[in-house]
C-alpha angles and dihedrals in degrees: 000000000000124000105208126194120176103352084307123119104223101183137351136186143140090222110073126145109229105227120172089335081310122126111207110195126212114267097253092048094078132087097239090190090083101049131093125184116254131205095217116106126168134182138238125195095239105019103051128225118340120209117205144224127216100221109225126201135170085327096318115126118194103193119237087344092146128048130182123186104231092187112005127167119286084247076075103029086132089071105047110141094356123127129234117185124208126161091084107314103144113231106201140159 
C-alpha cells in the first residue's frame, strides 16, 4: 500500500493493519521528512486518544492529514504507533 499527497509517497508498506476502512502503516514505513507535529488530539471510544501530523510537501501544508494512536486501548493494541492518512491522501495498492 502506498498513501500519496501531492505527488509525494508518504508512507508505503505491504504490511498495514485495516482499522474502520483505515490502513495504518508501520512507523518506519513512513517518510518522516514530510511530517510536522501537530498540536490537534482527538478521542475514540475504543481506540483512545489520537494525536495528529500536519503532512508537508513542496511548501504545502494539509493540516492534521495524518493521525497515529501513541498509547491507545488494548482493544487497539495492533496500531499502536501506526499512521492512517485522511484529507485527501490517497491510500492505494
Amino acid at each position: 500500500m502506498n498513501a500519496i499527497w501531492n505527488d509525494a509517497v508518504l508512507a508505503d508498506s505491504d504490511q498495514t493493519v485495516v482499522v474502520e476502512g483505515n490502513h495504518y502503516f508501520p512507523p518506519d514505513s513512513v517518510n518522516r521528512q514530510y511530517f510536522q507535529e501537530s498540536p490537534t488530539h482527538t478521542t475514540c471510544p475504543w481506540k483512545g486518544e489520537a494525536s495528529y501530523y500536519n503532512v508537508v510537501v513542496v511548501g504545502n501544508v494539509n493540516k492534521d492529514a495524518a493521525w497515529y494512536y501513541p498509547d491507545p486501548k488494548p482493544a487497539a493494541a495492533e496500531i499502536k504507533d501506526r499512521v492512517a492518512f485522511w484529507r485527501g491522501v490517497r491510500v492505494e495498492g
